[in-house]
C-alpha positions as CSV (number, residue, x, y, z in Angstrom):
1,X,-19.8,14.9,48.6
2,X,-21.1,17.6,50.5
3,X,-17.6,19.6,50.3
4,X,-18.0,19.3,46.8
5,X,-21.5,20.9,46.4
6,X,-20.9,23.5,48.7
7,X,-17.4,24.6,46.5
8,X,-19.7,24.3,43.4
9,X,-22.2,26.7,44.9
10,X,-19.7,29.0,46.1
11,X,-17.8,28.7,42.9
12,X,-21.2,29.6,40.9
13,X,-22.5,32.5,43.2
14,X,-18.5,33.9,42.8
15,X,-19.2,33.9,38.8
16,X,-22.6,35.3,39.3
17,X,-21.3,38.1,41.1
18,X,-18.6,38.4,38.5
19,X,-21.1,38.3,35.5
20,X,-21.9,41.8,35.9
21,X,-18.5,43.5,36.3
22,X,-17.9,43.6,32.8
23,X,-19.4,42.9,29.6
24,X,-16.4,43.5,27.1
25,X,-14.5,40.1,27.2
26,X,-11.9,41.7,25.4
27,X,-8.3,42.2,27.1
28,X,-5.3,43.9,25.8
29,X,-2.0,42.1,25.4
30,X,-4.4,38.9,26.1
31,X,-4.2,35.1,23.9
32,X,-8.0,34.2,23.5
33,X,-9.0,31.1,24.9
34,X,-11.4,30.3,22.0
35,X,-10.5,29.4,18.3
36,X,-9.1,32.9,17.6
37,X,-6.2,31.7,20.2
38,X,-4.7,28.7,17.6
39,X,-1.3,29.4,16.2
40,X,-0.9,32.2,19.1
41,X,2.3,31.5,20.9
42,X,3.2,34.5,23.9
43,X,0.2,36.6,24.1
44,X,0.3,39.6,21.5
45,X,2.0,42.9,22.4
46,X,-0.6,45.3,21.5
47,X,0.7,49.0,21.0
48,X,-2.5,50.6,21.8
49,X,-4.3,50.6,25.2
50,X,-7.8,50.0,25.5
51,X,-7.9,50.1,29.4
52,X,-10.5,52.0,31.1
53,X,-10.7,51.1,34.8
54,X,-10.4,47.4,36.6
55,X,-12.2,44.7,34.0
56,X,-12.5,41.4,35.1
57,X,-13.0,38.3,32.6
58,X,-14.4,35.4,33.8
59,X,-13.1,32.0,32.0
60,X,-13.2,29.0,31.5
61,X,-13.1,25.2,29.7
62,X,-14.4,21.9,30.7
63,X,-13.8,18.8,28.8
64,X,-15.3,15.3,28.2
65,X,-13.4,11.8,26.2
66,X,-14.9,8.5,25.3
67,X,-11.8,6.1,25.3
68,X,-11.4,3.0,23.4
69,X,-7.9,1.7,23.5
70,X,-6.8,-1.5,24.3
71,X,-3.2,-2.0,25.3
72,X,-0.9,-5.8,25.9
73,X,2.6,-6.5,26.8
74,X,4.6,-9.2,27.0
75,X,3.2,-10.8,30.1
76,X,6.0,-10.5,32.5
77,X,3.7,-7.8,34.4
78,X,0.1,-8.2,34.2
79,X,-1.9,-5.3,32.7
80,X,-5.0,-3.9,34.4
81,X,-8.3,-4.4,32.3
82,X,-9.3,-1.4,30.4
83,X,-12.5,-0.9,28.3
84,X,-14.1,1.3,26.0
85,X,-16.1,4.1,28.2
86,X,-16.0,8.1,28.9
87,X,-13.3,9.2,31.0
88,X,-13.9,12.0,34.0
89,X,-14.8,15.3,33.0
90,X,-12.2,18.2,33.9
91,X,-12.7,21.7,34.0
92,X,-10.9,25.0,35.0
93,X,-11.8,28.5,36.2
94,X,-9.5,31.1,34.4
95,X,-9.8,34.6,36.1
96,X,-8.0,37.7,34.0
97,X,-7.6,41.0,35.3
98,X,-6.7,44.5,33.8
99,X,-5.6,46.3,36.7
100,X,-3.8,49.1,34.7
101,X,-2.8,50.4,31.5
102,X,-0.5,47.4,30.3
103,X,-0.8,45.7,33.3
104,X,-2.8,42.2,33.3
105,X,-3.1,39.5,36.4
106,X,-4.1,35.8,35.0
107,X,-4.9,33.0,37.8
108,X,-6.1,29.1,36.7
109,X,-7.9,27.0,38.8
110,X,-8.1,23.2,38.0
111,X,-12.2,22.4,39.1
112,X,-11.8,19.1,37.9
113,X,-8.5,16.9,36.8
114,X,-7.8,13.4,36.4
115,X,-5.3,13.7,39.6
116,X,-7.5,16.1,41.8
117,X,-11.5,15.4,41.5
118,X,-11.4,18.6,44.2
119,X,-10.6,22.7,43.0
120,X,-6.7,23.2,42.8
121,X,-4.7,26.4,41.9
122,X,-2.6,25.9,38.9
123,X,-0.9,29.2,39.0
124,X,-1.1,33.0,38.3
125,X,1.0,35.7,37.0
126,X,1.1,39.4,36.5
127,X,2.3,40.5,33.5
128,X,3.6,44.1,32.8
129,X,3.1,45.9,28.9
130,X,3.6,49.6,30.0
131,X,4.7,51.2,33.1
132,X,2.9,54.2,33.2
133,X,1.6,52.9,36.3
134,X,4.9,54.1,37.9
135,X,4.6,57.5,36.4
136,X,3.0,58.5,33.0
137,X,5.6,57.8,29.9
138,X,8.0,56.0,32.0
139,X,10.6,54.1,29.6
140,X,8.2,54.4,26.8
141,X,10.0,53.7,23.7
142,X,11.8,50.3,26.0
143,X,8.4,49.3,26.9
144,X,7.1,49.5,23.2
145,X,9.0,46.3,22.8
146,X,9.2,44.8,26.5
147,X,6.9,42.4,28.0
148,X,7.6,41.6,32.2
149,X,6.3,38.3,33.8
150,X,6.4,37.3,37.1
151,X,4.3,34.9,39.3
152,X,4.0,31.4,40.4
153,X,3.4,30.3,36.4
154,X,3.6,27.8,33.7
155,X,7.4,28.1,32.6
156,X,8.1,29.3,28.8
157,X,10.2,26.3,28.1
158,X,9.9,25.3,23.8
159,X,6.7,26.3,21.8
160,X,5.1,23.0,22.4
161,X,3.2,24.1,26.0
162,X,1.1,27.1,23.9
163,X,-0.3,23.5,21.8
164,X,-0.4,21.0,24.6
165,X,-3.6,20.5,26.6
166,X,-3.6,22.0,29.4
167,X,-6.5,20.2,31.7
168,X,-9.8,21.1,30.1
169,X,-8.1,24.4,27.7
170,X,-7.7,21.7,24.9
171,X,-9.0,24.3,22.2
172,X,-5.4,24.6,21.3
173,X,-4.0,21.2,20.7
174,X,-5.2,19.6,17.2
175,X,-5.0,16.4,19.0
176,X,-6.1,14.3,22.0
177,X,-2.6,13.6,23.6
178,X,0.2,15.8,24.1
179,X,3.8,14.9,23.0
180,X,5.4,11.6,25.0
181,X,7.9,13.5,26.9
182,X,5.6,16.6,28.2
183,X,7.6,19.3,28.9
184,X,5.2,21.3,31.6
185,X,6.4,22.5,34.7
186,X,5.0,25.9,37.1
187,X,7.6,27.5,39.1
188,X,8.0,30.8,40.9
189,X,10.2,33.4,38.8
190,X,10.3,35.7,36.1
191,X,10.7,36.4,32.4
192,X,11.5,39.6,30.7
193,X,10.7,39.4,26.7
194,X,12.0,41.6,24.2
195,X,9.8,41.5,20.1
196,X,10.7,43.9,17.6
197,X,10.3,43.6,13.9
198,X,9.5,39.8,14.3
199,X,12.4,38.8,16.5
200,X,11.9,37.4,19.7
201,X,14.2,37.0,22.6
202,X,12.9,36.0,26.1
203,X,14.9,35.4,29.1
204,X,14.2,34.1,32.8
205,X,15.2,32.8,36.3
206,X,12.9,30.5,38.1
207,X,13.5,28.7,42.1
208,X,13.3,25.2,40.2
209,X,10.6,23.9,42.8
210,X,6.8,22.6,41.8
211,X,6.0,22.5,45.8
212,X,6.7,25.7,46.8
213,X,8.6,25.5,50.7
214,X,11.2,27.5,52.8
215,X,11.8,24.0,54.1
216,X,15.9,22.2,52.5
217,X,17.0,25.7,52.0
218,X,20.1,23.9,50.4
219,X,18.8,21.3,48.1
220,X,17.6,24.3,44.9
221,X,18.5,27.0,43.1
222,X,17.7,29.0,40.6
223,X,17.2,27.9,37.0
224,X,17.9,29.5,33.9
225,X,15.4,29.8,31.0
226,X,16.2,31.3,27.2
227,X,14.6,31.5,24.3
228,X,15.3,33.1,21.4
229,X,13.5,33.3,17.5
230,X,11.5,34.2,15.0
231,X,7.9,34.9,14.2
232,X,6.9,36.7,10.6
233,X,3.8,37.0,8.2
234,X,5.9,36.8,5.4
235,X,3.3,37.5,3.0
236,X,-0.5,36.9,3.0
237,X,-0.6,33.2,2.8
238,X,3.2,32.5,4.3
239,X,3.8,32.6,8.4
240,X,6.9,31.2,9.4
241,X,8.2,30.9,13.2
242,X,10.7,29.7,14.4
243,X,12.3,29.6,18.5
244,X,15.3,27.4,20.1
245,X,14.7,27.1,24.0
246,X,16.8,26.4,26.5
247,X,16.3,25.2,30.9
248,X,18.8,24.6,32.6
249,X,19.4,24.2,36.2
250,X,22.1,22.0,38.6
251,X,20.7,22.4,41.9
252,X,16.7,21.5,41.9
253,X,16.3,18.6,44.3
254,X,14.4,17.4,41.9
255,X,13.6,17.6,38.2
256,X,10.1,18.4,37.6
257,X,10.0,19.6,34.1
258,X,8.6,16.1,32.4
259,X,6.8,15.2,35.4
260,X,4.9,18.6,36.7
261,X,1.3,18.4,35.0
262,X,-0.7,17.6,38.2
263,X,-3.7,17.0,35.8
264,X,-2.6,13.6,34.3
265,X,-2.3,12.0,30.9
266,X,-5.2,11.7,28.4
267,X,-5.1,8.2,28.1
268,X,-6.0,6.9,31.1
269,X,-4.4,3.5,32.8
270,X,-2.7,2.6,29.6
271,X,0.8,0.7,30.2
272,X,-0.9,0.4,34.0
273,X,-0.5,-2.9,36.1
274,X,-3.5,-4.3,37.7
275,X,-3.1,-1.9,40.7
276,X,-3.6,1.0,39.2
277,X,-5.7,3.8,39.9
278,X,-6.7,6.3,37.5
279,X,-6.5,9.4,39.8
280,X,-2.3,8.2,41.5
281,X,-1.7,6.3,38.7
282,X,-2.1,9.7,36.1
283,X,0.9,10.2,33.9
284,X,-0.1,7.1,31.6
285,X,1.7,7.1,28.4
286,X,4.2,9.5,29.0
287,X,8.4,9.1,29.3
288,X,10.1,10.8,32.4
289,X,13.6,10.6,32.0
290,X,14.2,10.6,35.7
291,X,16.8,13.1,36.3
292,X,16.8,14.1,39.8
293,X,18.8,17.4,40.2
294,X,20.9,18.5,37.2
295,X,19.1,19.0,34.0
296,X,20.2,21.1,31.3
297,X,17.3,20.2,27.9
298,X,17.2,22.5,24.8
299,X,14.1,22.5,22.3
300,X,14.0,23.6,19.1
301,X,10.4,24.4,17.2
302,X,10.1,25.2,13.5
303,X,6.1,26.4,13.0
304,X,5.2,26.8,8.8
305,X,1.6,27.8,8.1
306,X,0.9,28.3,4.0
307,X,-2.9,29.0,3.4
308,X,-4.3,26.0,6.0
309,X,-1.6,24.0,5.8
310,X,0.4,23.4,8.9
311,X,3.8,22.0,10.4
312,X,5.0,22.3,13.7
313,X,8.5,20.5,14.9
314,X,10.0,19.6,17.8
315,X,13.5,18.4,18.3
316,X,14.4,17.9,22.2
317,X,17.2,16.7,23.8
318,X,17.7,16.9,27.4
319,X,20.7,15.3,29.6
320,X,21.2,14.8,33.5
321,X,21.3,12.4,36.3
322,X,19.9,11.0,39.4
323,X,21.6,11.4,43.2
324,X,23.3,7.8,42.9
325,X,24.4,8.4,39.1
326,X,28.2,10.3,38.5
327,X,27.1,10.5,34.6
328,X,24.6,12.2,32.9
329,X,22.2,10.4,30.8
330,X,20.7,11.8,27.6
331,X,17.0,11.5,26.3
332,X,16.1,12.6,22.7
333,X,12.4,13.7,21.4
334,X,11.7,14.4,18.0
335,X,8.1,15.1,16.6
336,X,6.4,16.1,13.4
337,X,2.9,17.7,13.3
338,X,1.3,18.3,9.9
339,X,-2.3,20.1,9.7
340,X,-4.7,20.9,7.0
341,X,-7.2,23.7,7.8
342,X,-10.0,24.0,5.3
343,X,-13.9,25.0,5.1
344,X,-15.7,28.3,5.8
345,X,-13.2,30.1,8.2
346,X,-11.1,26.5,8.8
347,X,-13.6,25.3,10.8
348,X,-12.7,21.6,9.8
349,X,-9.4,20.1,10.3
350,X,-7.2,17.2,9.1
351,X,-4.2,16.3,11.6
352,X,-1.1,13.6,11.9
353,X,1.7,13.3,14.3
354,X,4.8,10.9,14.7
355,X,6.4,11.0,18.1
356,X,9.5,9.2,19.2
357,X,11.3,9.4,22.4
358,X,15.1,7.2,22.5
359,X,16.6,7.8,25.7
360,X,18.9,5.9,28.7
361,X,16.7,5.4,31.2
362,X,17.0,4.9,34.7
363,X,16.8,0.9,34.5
364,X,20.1,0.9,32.4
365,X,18.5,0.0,29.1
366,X,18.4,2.0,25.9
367,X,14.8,2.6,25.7
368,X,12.6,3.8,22.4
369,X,8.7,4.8,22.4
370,X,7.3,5.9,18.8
371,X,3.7,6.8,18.9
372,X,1.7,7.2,15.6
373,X,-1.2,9.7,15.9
374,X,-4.3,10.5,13.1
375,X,-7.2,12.6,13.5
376,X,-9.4,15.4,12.9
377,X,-11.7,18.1,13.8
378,X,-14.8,20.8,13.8
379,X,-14.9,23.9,15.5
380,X,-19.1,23.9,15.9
381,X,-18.7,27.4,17.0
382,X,-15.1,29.4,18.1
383,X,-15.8,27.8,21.8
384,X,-16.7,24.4,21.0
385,X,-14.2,22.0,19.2
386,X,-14.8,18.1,18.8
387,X,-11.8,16.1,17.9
388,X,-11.2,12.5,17.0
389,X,-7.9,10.5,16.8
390,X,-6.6,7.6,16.8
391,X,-3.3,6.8,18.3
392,X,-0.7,3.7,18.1
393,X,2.1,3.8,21.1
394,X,4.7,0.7,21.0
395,X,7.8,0.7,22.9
396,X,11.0,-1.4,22.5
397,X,14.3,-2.0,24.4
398,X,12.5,-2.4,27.9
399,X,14.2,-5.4,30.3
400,X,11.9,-9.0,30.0
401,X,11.1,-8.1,33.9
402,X,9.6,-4.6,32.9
403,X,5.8,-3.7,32.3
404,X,6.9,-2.1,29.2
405,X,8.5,-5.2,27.8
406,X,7.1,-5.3,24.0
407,X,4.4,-3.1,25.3
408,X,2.0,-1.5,22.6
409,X,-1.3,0.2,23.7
410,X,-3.9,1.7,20.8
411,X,-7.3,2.6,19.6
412,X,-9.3,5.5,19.4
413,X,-10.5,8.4,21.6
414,X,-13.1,11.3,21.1
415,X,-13.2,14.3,22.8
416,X,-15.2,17.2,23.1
417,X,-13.6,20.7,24.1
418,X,-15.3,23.9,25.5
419,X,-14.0,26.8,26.0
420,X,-14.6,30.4,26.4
């Protein structure tokens, strides 16, 4: 305990001596962390610089759920007891930098996560808009349309990680949960992005590992991320989006792309057996496929807004195999988002979302989770969002012996978002 309040001071005396570095929050070439960062996929690329000197912003989000779900089985594994209470609290620390014209450092520290009560480093990058930091007008007309990325960072993998909760930054996701098979993973590389007239093309090379080492200098190599689309105000009321994604890599060790988020699940101990913990036991409610080294998955994302009506899609598919398999196994996601916006500046919101995951899992069965999910929301001001939803999760096709055999968990959660 006493760790823990001497990292809070120091924590608090760092953002006190922060506080008065800068009192323009604004960043160029920046995604807000507030309600004017919804529907904002990659951060802008702004054409005009407003930098000035060294600005530091100070960030950050902290979160708070009151869960009533029940969940049953078919008895062949007993389910822990769960009741209807408030979950732990998370938060994170966001630190963004404007070191130069078109130049921009972002770190996140997980304060508080369902894995790690203690302070943990998420990741950072630095991100490069202009490189007149090299010498002035240096490949000015390339860079008008070039964004550079390298760090220790959250991999641009689909569109569905801009709307999935990321710890406490749930300002973002129009929901409690994110998707059943959470594509999330932070690796060392980099990604070079090209946007002109609408069209966007990104591509990037990553080492594969979440646990960064110089230790099995033969077990990974580098993996291979693409995406490429399109992102248009086609009139006032009309935006239309839409990106195909592809990783890809044979040589990883192991495959951490549906199994990276340290933070954990947001419905906690669902599907659990009796030993569970909620801070090991953190991925409840989720599908990893299990592949161990080769992995090659492709998402596709179609994104329609009209007035405050909303759809986002996702169509996954994802194939490769564990060190004792010789063939690959394939695992499908689809999922359907539909949103309506509405009151003075969409400040209220209407959501549904159907989720289904089919896949050959590791246990040699053909496996399906659907999850049914309905809720809402009110932006009380552009940094504070509470949410309701209630979700239904069933899955079919498990073994008799398995946990998941006829296994259904539901209810109703309510969550309450800050973040600034």
């Amino acid at each position: 305990m006493r760790k823990y309040v001497k990292q809070g001071l120091l924590v608090a005396a760092f953002l006190v001596g922060l506080s008065g570095f800068s009192q323009n929050r604004q960043l160029d070439n920046f995604r807000s962390p507030d309600k004017n960062g919804i529907n904002v996929f990659e951060a802008p690329k702004d054409t005009v610089s407003t930098f000035d000197g060294i600005k530091v912003r100070v960030g950050g989000s902290s979160t708070l759920q009151f869960q009533a779900l029940n969940h049953e089985n078919s008895g062949a594994v007993d389910l822990i007891p769960i009741g209807d209470n408030f979950n732990l609290a998370t938060a994170n620390l966001d630190l963004d930098v404007a070191l130069a014209k078109g130049v921009r450092m972002h770190l996140r520290t997980y304060l508080s996560s369902r894995h790690h009560p203690e302070p943990y480093v998420k990741g950072g990058y630095f991100q490069v808009d202009n490189l007149d930091f090299i010498s002035p007008g240096f490949l000015e007309e390339a860079m008008k349309y070039l964004t550079i990325k390298v760090g220790h960072m959250e991999n641009n993998y689909g569109d569905t990680h801009f709307r999935r909760s990321d710890n406490s930054q749930a300002m973002y996701n129009p929901f409690v949960g994110n998707l059943i098979m959470d594509a999330f993973t932070t690796e060392v590389g980099g990604e070079v992005y090209f946007r002109k007239n609408g069209f966007i093309g990104m591509f990037g090379l990553s080492n594969g590992k979440l646990n960064q080492a110089v230790s099995n200098p033969e077990t990974t190599g580098a993996s291979i991320l693409a995406k490429l689309g399109y992102d248009g105000q086609v009139n006032e009321d009309l935006r239309l989006r839409i990106t195909g994604s592809m990783y890809s890599t044979g040589k990883s060790g192991r495959v951490y792309l549906y199994s990276a988020d340290r933070t954990g699940s947001r419905y906690y101990l669902v599907m659990e057996d009796t030993e569970a913990r909620a801070s090991s036991n953190f991925r409840s409610g989720r599908y990893n496929p299990g592949f161990d080294n080769e992995i090659t998955a492709f998402m596709i994302n179609p994104f329609v807004k009209y007035k405050g009506l909303e759809f986002f899609g996702t169509f996954e598919t994802s194939s490769g195999k564990t060190d004792a398999e010789t063939d690959n196994r394939t695992a499908t996601q689809l999922a359907g988002e539909l949103i309506y916006r509405f009151g003075n500046n969409e400040n209220f919101y209407l959501a549904t979302r159907y989720n289904t995951v089919t896949s050959d899992d590791p246990s040699g069965s053909e496996i399906t989770i659907d999850r049914f999910q309905l809720g809402g929301g009110v932006f009380l001001t552009k940094n504070i969002l509470a949410k309701i939803e209630y979700v239904n999760q069933q899955y079919d096709g498990y073994d008799t012996t398995s946990i998941f055999h006829e296994g259904e968990f539901k209810g109703v959660l309510l969550e309450a978002v800050i973040s600034f």
